[in-house]
N, C-alpha and C positions, 0 to 999 in steps of 0.2 A: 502497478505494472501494466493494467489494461488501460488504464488511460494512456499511458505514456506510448505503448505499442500503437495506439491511435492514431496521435501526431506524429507515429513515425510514416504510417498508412496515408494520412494528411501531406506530409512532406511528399510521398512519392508521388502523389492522385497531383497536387500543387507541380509538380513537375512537368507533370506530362496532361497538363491543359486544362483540367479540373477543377471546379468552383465548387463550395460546399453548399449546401441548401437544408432548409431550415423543416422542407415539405415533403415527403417521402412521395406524395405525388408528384413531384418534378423532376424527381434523379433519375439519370440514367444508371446510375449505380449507386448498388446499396448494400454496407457492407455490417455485418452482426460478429461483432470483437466479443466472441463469447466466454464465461466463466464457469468452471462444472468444481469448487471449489467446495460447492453446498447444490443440493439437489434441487431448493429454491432458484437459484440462478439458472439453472438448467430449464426449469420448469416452464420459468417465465421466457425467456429464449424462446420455444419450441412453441408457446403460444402467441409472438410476436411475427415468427416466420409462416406460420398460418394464418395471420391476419393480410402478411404481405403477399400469397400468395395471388391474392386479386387484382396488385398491380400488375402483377404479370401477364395475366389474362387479359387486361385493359391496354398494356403495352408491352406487347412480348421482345422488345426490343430491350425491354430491361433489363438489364445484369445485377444476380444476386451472389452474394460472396458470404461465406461464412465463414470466419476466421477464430484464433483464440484456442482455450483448451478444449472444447467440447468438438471442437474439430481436428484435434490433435487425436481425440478419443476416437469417435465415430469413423473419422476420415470416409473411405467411398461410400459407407454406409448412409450416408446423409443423402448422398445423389439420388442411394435407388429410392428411399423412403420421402424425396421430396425434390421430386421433379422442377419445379420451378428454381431450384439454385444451381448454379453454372459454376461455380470457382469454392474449394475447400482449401484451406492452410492454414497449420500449426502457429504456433508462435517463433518458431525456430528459422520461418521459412516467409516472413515479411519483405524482405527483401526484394521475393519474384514477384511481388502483386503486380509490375508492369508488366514483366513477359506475359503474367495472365492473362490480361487483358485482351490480348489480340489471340487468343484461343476459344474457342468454341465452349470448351468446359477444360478441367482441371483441378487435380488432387497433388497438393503438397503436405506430404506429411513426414516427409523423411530426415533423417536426422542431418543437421548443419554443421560439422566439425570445425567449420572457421566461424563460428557466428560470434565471436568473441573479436576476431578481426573484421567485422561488417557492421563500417559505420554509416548509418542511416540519417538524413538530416530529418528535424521534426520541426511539425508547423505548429508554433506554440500558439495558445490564444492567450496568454498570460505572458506579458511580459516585466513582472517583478518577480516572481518565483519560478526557478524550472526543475522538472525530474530530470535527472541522468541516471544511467543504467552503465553501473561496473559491471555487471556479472549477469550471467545468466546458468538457470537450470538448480538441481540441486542434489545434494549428494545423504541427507538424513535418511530420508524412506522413513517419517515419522508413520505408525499405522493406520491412522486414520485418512491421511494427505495424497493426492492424486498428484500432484505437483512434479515429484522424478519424472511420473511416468509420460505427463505429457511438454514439459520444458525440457528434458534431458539432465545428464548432468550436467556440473558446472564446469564453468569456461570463466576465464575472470580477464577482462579488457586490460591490454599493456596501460598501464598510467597515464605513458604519454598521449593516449590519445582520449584520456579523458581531462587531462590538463590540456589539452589543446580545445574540446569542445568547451568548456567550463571559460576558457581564457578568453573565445567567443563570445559567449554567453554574455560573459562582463562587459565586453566591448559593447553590446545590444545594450548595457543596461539596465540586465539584470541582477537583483541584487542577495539576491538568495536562492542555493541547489540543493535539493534532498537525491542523495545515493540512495539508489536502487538495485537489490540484489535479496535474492531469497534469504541468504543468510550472510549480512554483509562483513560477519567478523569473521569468515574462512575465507574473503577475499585474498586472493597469492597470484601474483604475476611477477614482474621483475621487483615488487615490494611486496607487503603485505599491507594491512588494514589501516594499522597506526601511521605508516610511512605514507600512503596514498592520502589521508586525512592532511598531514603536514606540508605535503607538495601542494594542499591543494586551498589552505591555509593560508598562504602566502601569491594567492592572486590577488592582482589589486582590483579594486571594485566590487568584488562581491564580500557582504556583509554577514551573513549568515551561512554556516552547513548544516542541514542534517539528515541523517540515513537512518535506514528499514532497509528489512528487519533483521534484529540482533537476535542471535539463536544466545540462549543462557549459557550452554557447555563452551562456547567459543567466546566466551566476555574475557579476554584477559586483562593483565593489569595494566600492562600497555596501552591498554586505549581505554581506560578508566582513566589513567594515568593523559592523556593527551585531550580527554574531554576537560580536564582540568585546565589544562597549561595553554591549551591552542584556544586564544578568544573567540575567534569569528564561530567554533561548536556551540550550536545551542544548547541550553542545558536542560536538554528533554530525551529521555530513550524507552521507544519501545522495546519491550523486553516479554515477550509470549512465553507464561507461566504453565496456561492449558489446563492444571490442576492442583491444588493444595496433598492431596496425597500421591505417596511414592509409589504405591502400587501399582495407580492409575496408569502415573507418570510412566514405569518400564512398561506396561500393555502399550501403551502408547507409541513405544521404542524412541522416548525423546534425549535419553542420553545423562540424566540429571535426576537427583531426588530433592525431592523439598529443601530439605537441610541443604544444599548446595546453592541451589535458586539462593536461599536464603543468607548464604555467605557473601552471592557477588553483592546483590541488595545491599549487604549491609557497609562493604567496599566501596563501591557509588554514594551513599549517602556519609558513608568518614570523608570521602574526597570527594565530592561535588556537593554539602549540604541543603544547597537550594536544589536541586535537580528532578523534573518533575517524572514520574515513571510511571507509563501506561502498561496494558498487558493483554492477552487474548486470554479467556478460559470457556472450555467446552463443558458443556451441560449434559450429563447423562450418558458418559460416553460406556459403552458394553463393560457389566458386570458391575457399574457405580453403587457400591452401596450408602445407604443411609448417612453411615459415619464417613466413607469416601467425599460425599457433598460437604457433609459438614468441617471435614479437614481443607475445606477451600475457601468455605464462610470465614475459619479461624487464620485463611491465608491473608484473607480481604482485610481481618480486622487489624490483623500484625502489620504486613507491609502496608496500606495505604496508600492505596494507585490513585495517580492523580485521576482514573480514567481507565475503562477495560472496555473490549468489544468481548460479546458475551455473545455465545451460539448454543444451538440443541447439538448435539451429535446429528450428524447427515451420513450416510453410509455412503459412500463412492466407490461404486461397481471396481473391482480388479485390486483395493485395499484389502491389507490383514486384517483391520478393523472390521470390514464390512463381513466378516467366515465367522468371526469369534459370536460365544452362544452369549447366553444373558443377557440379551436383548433389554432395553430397557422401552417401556410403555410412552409412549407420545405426552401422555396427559403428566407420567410423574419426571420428563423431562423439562415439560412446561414450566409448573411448578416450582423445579428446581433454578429455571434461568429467572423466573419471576423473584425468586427469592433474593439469585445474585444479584441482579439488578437493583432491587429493592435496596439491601445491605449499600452495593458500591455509590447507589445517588447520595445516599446521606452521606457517605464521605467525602465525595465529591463538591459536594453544596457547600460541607463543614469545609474543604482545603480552599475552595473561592473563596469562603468569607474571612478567613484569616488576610485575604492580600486587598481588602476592603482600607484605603486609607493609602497603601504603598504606591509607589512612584514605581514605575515599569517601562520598559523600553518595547517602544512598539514598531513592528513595518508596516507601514500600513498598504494593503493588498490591493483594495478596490472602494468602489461603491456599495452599501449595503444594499443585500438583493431585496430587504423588506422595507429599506425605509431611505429612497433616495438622500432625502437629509442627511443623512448618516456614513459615515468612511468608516472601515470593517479591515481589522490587521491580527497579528498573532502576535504574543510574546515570544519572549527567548525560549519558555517554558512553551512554547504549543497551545497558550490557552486563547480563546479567539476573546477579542474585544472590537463593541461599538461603539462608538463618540460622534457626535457632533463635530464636520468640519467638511474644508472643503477637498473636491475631485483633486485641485491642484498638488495635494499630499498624497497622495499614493506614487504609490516606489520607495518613499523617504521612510525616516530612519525619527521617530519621535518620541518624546516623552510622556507618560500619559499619564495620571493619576485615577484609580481604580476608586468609582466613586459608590457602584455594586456591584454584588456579586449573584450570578445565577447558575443555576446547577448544569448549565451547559455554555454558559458563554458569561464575558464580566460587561461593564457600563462604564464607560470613563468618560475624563475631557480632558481636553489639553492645556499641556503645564508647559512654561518656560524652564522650569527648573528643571538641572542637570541630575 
């Protein structure tokens, strides 16, 4: 979502006579799209913008903007504690970064009630895959999650103007859209999730959908049912678990107990048998015990995620999570995400080498950034593949045969066969 808010930034700076640059010594403006998501992102932020503080000094003509959630949080707090930034706004409040501009300084932090009808063009630097953005804000208040409090609640974009950006899109030539929305299966405007997926199914030219993130309690059967039936869906879904145990899971206030996670799982894989399922899970999150970790090890071994992003627990200032006692110790959170990780590569390495041999449909994205030789695309399934071939395929739609498999990406070359 913070890249996408970017190229929304990009669209409007491209408007109004703005060139991007490569060298933070030559902008006159410079803008930090911040994340306070994990107190890591926060941290590194706050040491970034003290290092920029000497451009300023060197050209005080320079304009610093701080944008993103950590300035949704902060808001005028940021100005007094760091005089060299001129411009603060929310994520909600994109839109004004021109009016900014011709201001002296300025705080936008205020809540947006049409920003569901405020559409922004974006300056994409990809043109075979784009993000769109259905929705915004969110309505869970998971305990851990700062997300409500600096996106707002949800607003979900009329269709039609996401079938008209999409139908754009296509006409550009691009050939693949990932939906974007905190929890894209409570998406409701004049349709809902399944319906918006079907509208949007049936553009021509673009080859591929798919959306993040699916909250578990909102998985219905309807768009389990529509990942099936509607081709152009890839058959990959994020699906953020967070924890093998139920306990965990209500501290957490995520709505769902194991057993249930464990029902849509097993719905997806009757009707999508090939369909590849990633997941998030927090490590150590207040009061985890022993057997609590272990009830996650025994979630890893059952479901078999193609793929997890694995964190420690981070407390964020103004969460229930961050009051609750049982603090868990640094070193046996470590540990414990060392474990999951550990556990999830071998299944991971094990589910690549299975597709060792198979014939797979690739798009191919780009150039490889390590090995210009090489052209670099995704399956249907989300798994990244490099081959040997030329620049002139990227964008296209090809066949590939899986010649290895690696514990984060496969090896192929190209087959004529269908």
């Amino acid at each position: 979502m913070n890249v996408h808010d970017s190229e929304k930034m990009a669209g409007i700076l491209k408007a109004e006579g703005y060139t991007e640059t490569a060298y933070t010594e030559e902008a006159d403006l410079i803008i930090f799209n911040t994340c306070s998501i994990r107190q890591k992102a926060e941290q590194k932020f706050r040491s970034e913008l003290g290092r920029i503080k000497l451009l300023k000094i060197k050209n005080p003509l320079l304009k610093i903007a701080v944008a993103g959630c950590i300035a949704q949080q902060k808001g005028r707090d940021i100005l007094k504690r760091n005089p060299q930034v001129d411009y603060v706004f929310g994520p909600q409040n994109v839109h004004k970064l021109s009016s900014m501009l011709t201001a002296d300084t300025m705080v936008c932090i205020e809540d947006n009630p049409e920003i569901q009808h405020t559409d922004i063009p974006a300056e994409r630097k990809d043109n075979v895959k784009a993000w769109v953005s259905i929705m915004y804000g969110c309505n869970n208040f998971c305990s851990y999650c700062i997300v409500p409090y600096t996106r707002g609640r949800e607003k979900s974009r009329p269709s039609e103007n996401i079938y008209k950006e999409i139908h754009e899109l296509s006409e550009n030539g691009f050939k693949e859209v990932t939906l974007l929305g905190q929890n894209v299966n409570s998406y409701d405007s004049d349709t809902n999730f399944a319906g918006l997926l079907r509208k949007i199914n049936a553009i021509t030219g673009i080859e591929r959908i798919r959306f993040v993130t699916s909250h578990p309690r909102d998985l219905s059967d309807e768009l389990i049912l529509c990942i099936k039936e509607l081709p152009k869906i890839c058959g990959h879904i994020h699906l953020p678990l967070q924890s093998g145990s139920s306990r965990i899971l209500k501290l957490m206030n995520r709505g769902y107990t194991y057993e249930d996670y464990l029902e849509k799982v097993g719905k997806l894989k009757e009707c999508v048998p090939d369909i590849a399922i990633t997941t998030d899970i927090i490590a150590g999150f207040p009061s985890e015990t022993d057997n609590d970790h272990s009830l996650t090890i025994e979630a890893l071994k059952r479901i078999e995620f193609d793929g997890i992003f694995a964190f420690k627990f981070s407390p964020r200032p103004g969460t229930k999570a961050a009051e609750m006692d049982d603090k868990i110790s640094e070193k046996i959170k470590s540990l414990r995400l060392y474990e999951i990780l550990g556990y999830q590569d071998d299944i991971t390495l094990r589910k690549n080498k299975e597709l060792e041999g198979s014939l797979q449909e690739v798009l191919v994205e780009g150039v490889s950034k390590t090995n210009n030789g090489k052209i670099t695309g995704r399956t249907r399934t989300n798994k990244i593949i490099n081959l040997e071939g030329d620049a002139a395929l990227v964008g296209r739609l090809i066949n590939v045969e899986i010649r290895k498999a690696l514990r984060h990406s496969l090896e192929g070359r190209l087959t004529n066969q269908a």
